[in-house]
C-alpha positions in Angstrom: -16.0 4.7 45.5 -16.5 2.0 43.1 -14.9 -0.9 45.3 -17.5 0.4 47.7 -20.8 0.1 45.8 -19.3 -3.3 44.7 -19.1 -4.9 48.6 -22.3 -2.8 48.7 -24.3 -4.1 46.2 -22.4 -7.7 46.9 -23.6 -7.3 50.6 -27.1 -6.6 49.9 -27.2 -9.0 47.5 -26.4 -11.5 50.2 -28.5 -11.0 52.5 -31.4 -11.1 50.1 -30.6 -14.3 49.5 -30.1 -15.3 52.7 -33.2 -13.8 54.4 -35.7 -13.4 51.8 -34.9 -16.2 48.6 -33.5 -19.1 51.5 -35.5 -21.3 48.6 -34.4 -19.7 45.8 -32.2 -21.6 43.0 -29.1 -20.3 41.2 -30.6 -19.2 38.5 -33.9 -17.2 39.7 -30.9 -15.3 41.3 -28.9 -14.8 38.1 -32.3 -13.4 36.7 -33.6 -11.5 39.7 -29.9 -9.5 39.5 -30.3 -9.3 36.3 -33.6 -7.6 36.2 -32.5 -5.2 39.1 -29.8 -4.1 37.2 -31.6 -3.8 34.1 -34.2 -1.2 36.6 -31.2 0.6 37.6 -30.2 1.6 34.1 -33.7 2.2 33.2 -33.8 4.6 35.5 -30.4 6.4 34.5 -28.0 4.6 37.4 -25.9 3.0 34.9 -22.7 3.2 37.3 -25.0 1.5 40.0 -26.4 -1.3 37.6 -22.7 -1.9 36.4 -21.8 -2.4 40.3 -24.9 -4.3 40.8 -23.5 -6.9 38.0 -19.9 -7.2 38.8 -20.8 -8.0 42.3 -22.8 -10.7 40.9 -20.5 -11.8 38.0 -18.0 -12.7 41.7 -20.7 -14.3 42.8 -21.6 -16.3 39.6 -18.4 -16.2 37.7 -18.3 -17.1 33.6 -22.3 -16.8 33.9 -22.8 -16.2 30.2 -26.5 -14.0 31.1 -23.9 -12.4 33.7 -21.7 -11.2 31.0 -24.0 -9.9 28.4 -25.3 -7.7 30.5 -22.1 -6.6 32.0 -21.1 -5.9 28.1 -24.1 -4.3 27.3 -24.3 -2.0 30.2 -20.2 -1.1 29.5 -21.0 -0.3 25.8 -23.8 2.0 27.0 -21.3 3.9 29.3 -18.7 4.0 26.3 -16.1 1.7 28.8 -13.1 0.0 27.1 -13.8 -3.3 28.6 -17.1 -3.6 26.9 -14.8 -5.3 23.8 -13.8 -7.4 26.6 -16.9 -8.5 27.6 -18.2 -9.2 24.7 -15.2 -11.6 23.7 -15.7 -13.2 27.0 -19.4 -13.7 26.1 -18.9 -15.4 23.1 -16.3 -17.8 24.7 -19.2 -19.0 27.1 -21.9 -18.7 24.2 -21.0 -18.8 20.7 -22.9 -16.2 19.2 -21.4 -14.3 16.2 -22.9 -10.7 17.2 -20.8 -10.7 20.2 -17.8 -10.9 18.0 -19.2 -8.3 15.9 -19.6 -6.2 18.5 -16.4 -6.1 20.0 -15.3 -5.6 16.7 -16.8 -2.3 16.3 -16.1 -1.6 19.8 -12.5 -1.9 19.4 -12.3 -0.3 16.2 -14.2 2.6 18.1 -11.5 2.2 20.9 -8.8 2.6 18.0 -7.3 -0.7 18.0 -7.6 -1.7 14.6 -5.8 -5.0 14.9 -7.9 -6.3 17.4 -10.8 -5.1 15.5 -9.4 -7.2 12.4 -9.4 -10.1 14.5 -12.8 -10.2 15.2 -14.0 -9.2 12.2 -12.3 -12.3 10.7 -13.6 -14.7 13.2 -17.0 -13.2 12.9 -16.9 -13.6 9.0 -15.6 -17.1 10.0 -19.1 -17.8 11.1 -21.1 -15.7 8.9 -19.2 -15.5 5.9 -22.2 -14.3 3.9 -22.2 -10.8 5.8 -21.3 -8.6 3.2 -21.2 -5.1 5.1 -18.6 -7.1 7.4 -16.4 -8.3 4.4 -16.7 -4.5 3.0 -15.6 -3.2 6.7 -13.0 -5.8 6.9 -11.3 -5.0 3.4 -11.4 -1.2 4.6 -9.4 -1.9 7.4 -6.8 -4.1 5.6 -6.6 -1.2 2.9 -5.8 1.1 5.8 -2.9 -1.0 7.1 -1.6 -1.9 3.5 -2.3 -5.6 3.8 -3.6 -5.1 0.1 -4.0 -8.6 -0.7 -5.8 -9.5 2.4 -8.3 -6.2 1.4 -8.6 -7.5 -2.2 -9.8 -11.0 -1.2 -12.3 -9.2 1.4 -14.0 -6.9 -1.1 -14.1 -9.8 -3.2 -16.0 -11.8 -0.8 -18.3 -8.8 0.2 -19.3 -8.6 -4.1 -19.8 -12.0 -4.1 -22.3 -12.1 -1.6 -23.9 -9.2 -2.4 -23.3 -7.6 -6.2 -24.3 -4.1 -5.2 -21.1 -4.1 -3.3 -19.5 -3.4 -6.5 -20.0 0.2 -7.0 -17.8 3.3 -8.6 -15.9 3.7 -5.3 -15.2 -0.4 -4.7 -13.9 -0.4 -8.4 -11.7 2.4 -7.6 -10.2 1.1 -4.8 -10.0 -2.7 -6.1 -8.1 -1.0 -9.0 -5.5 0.7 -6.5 -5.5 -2.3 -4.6 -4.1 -4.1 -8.2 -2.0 -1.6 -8.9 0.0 -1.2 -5.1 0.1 -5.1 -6.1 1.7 -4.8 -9.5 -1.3 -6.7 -10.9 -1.7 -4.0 -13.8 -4.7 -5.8 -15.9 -6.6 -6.8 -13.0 -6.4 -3.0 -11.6 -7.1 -1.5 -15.6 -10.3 -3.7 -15.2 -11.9 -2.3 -12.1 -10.5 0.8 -12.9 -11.9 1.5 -15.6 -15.6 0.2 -14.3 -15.0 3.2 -11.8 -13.9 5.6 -14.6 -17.2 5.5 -16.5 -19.4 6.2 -13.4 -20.8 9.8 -12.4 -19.5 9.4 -9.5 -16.0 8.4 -10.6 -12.9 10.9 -8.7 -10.1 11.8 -11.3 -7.6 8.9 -8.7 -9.7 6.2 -10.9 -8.4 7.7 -14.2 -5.5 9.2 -13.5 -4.3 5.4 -12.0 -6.0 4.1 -15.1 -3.9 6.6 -17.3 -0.4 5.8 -15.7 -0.7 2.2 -15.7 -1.5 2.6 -19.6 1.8 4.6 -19.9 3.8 2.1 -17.6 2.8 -0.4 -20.3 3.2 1.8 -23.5 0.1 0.9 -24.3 -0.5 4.1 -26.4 -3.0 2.8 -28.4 -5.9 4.2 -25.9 -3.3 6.9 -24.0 -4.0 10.0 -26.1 -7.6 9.9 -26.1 -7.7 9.3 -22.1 -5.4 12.0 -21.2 -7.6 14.2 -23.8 -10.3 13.5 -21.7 -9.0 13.5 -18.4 -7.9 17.2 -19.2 -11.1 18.2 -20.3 -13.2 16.3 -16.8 -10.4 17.1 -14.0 -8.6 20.4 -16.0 -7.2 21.4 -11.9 -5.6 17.6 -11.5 -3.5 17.6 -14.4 -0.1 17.6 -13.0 -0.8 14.2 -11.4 -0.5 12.6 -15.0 2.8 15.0 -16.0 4.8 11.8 -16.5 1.9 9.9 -18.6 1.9 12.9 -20.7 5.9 12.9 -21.2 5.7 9.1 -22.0 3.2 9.5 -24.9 5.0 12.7 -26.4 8.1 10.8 -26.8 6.3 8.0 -28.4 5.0 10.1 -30.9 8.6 11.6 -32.0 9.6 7.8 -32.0 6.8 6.9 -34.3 7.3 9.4 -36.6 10.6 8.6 -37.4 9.5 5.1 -37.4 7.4 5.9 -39.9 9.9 7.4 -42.2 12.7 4.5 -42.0 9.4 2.6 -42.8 8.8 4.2 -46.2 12.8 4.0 -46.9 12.5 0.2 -46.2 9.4 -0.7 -48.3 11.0 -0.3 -51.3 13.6 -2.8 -50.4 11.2 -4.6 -49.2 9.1 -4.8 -52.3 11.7 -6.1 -54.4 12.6 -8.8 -51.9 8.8 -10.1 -51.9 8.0 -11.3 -55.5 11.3 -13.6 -55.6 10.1 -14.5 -52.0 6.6 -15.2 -53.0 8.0 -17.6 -56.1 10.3 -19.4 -53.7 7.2 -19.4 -51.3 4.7 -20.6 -54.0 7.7 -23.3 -55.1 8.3 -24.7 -51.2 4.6 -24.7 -50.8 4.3 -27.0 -53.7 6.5 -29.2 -53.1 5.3 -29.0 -49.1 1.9 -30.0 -50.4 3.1 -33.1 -52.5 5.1 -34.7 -49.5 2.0 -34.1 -47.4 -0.2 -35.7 -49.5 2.5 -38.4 -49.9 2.9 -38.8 -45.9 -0.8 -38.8 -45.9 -1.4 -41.9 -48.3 1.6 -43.5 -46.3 0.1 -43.2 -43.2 -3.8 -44.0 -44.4 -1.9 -47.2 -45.8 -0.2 -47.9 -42.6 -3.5 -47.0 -40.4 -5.5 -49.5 -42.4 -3.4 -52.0 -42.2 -2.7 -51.6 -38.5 -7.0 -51.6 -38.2 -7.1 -54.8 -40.5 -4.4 -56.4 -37.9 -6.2 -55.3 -34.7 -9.1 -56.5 -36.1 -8.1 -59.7 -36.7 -6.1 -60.0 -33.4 -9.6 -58.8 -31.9 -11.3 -61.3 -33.9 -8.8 -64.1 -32.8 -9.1 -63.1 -29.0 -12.7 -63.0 -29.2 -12.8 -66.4 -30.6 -10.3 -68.0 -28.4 -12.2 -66.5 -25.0 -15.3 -68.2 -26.6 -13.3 -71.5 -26.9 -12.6 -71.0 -23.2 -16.3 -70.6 -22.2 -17.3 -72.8 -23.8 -14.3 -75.4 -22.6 -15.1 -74.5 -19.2 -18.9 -75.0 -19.6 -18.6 -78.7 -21.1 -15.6 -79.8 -19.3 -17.7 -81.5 -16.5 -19.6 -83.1 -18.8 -16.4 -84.4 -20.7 -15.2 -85.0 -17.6 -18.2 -87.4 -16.5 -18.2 -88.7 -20.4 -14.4 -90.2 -19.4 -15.4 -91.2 -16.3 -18.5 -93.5 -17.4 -16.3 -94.8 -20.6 -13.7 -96.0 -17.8 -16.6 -97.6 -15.9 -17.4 -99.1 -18.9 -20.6 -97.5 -19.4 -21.0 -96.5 -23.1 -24.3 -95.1 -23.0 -23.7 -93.0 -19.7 -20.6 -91.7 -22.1 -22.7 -90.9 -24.7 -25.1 -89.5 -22.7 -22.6 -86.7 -21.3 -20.9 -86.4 -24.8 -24.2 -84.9 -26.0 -24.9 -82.9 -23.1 -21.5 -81.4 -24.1 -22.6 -81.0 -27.7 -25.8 -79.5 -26.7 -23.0 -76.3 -25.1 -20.7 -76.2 -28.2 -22.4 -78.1 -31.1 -19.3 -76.7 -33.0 -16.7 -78.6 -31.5 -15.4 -81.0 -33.9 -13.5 -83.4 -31.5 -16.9 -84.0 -29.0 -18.6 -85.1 -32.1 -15.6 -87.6 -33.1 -15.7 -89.0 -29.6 -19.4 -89.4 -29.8 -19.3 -91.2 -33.0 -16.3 -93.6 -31.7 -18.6 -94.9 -28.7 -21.6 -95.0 -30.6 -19.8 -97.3 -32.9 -18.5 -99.6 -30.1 -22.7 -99.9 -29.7 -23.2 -100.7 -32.9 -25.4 -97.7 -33.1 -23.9 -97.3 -36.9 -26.5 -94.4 -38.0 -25.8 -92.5 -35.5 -22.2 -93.0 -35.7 -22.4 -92.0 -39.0 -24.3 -88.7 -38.3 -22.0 -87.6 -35.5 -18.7 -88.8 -37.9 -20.1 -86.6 -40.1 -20.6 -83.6 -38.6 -16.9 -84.1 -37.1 -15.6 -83.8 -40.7 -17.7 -81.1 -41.6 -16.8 -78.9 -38.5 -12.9 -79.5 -39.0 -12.5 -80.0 -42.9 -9.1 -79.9 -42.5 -8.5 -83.1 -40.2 -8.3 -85.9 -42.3 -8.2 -88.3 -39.5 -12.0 -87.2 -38.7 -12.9 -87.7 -42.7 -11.0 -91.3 -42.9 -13.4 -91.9 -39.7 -16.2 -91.1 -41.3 -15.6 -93.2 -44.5 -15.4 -95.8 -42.3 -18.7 -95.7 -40.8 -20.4 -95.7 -44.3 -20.2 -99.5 -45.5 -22.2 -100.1 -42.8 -25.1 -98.2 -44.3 -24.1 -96.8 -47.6 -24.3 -99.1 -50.6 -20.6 -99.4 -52.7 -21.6 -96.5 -55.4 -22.0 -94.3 -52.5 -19.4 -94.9 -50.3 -16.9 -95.0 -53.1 -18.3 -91.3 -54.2 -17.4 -90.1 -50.6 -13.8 -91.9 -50.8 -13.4 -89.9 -54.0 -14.1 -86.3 -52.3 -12.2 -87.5 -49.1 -9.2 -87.9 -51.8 -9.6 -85.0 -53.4 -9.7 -83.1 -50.1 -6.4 -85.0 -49.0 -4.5 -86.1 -52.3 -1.6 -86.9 -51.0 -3.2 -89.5 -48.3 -3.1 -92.9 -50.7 -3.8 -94.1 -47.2 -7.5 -93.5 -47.5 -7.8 -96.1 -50.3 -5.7 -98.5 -47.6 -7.9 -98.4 -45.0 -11.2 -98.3 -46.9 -10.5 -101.6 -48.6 -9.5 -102.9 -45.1 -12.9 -102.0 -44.0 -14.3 -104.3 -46.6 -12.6 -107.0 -46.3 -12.7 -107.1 -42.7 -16.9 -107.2 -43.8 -15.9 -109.7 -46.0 -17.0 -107.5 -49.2 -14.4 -108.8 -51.3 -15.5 -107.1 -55.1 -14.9 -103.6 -52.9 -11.9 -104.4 -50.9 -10.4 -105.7 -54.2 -11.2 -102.5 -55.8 -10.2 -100.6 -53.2 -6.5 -102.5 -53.1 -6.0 -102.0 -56.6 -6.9 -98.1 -56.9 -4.4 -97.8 -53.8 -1.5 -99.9 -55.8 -2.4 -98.4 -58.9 -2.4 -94.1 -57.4 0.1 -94.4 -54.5 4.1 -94.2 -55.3 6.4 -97.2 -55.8 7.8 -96.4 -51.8 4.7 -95.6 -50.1 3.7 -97.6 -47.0 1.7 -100.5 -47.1 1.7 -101.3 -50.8 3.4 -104.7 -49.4 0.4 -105.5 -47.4 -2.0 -104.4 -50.0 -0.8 -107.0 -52.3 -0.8 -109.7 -49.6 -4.4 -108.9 -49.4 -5.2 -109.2 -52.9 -3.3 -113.0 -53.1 -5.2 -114.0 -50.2 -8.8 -112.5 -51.3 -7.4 -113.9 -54.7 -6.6 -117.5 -53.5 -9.8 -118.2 -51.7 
């Protein structure tokens, strides 16, 4: 009879098209056998509207209007395949409710597996339903999959905290105690054990897990009130009740060996406390001792690091600056090749002008300004090279030298005497600065000069020889 109202309903539909819609498009006649099976269940045919679709779902196959309706109308006659249809309908649109739907349709149709599976891609979309997380958990409680149903009502409380009621607590505490998860289950479990509505399975769970444990310290009192609430479930915490009776004996004779034992005890503890008091004495003076040794040790490990800090700093300031005035020193060398000395002085203080603390730029400078006669000047920048590297007593016999050419004799020979202090051992200075005056022919000074270097400077030091062939020849003219 079916087959027949299919081929029916197919061959009407046909020759409807044919005949009266020869215009009509695809869709209008999706939605025109749509609407006449819509009339047909609005007017109680339901078996008739169901043909009416089928024979239009082979004629438009995977239409995803087509099979809606074909769902819908199935669900309303209570058919198996509406699950089916639904899952289909989602395949060809992607709406959640469809899964939904065939989830409750199959969990109607007692196939609770499929139902799961639904219910999981469903929550896959919509993971903020929480009466679908709460249905979900139910259903992996029912098949034992305990961790699956923990994580569900877990997802249903966080998406909606009134999900966490006497009942969820109850059963989130079984679920940790099937699991073996004893302090997670005594914390829900005992949520559920306070509430009104609380069944004596949240306590009575609550109460054995506490014996499992031998956590006595709350047992008594429980199973005092679990008597008193549920006086006709009692028997269910039989073995809770043995466990606590047989700590008590235990902890009475406990007690006794415990009385027996101080006195031993008591004896023991004043020579412990002096040997305690001794150690911690001693203890106290080796850690103050260690202390001061390593305070000693971190200062001077902060002193070095600060001057190895201190040293790195200066020496990437050195490179800086090297790198900023090395063109310049470059062109400097470049125009003193070329023969041009006041290009190279020129570039020299363009260098200075980057690192007016470099001793060596201001030697070089004074050295061409000399070869310019520029004597002042050279005596400035000479000066400045001592000063910056007090320690270089080739830069302070430099500078000496520049002086006659400014300085009267008093003055120079005041500045030969601070050059010598500086640099006692160099006898030399005396040397060289009475061979600048007698190259000036300043003969009074270079004879001075010879003498104090004759008269300070050992028997075998250098160029006494010379010194006294200077003094016959000044002497013989």
């Amino acid at each position: 009879m079916k087959r027949f109202l299919i081929i029916f309903n197919l061959l009407c539909i046909s020759l409807f098209f044919v005949f009266g819609c020869k215009q009509t498009t695809p869709e209008e006649k999706i939605n025109k056998g749509i609407e006449q099976a819509k009339q047909e269940q609005r007017e109680g045919n339901n078996a008739r509207a169901l043909a009416t679709l089928e024979a239009l779902d082979l004629k438009f196959p995977n239409n995803p209007l087509i099979i809606e309706q074909l769902a819908i109308i199935s669900e309303a006659m209570g058919k198996a395949a509406a699950a089916d249809y639904y899952e289909k309908a989602f395949s060809l649109n992607p709406n959640a409710e469809f899964l939904l739907k065939a989830a409750q349709l199959s969990l109607k149709n007692g196939n609770q597996d499929r139902a799961i599976g639904f219910f999981e891609k469903y929550l896959e979309k919509n993971p903020k339903n929480a009466d679908v997380w709460t249905t979900l958990a139910d259903n992996y409680y029912h098949k034992k999959e305990y961790a699956k149903s923990v994580n569900a009502y877990i997802a249903a409380i966080k998406e909606n905290k009134n999900k966490y009621n006497a009942a969820t607590a109850e059963r989130l505490g079984e679920l940790y105690y099937n699991l073996k998860r004893y302090d997670d289950a005594k914390a829900h479990l005992k949520n559920a054990a306070i509430s009104q509505n609380a069944t004596y399975r949240a306590q009575a769970l609550l109460i054995m897990i506490l014996a499992n444990e031998k956590d006595f310290s709350e047992l008594e009192q429980m199973i005092a009130n679990y008597d008193k609430r549920y006086p006709q479930n009692t028997a269910v915490i039989a073995p809770a009740r043995a466990a606590l009776t047989e700590y008590k004996a235990k902890q009475s004779q406990e007690q006794e060996k415990a009385k027996q034992a101080a006195a031993i005890e008591a004896a023991k503890a004043a020579e412990e406390k002096r040997r305690t008091e001794e150690a911690a004495r001693l203890a106290e003076q080796t850690r103050l001792a260690e202390e001061k040794r390593k305070a000693d040790e971190a200062a001077k490990t902060d002193e070095a690091n600060r001057i190895a800090a201190e040293k790195q700093a200066a020496k990437e300031a050195e490179e800086s600056k090297f790198n900023a005035i090395k063109p310049y020193i470059e062109d400097a060398r470049k125009a003193k090749d070329a023969g041009d000395l006041h290009a190279t002085s020129h570039y020299l203080r363009k260098a200075i002008s980057v690192d007016s603390e470099n001793a060596t730029l201001w030697y070089d400078l004074s050295r061409v300004l000399i070869d310019q006669s520029r004597w002042s000047e050279a005596q400035v920048a000479a000066g400045e090279a001592s000063r910056l590297a007090p320690e270089n007593y080739e830069y302070a016999l430099h500078f000496l030298q520049t002086l006659p050419e400014t300085y009267q004799f008093n003055k120079v020979s005041d500045e030969i005497t601070r050059v010598y202090l500086r640099f006692p051992e160099k006898y030399q200075t005396l040397y060289w600065m009475a061979e600048r005056y007698r190259a000036q022919d300043s003969v009074p000074e270079a004879t001075y000069l010879y003498r104090e270097f004759l008269r300070r400077s050992p028997t075998t030091f250098p160029y006494r020889d010379e010194a006294r062939a200077a003094l016959s020849q000044m002497t013989a003219k």
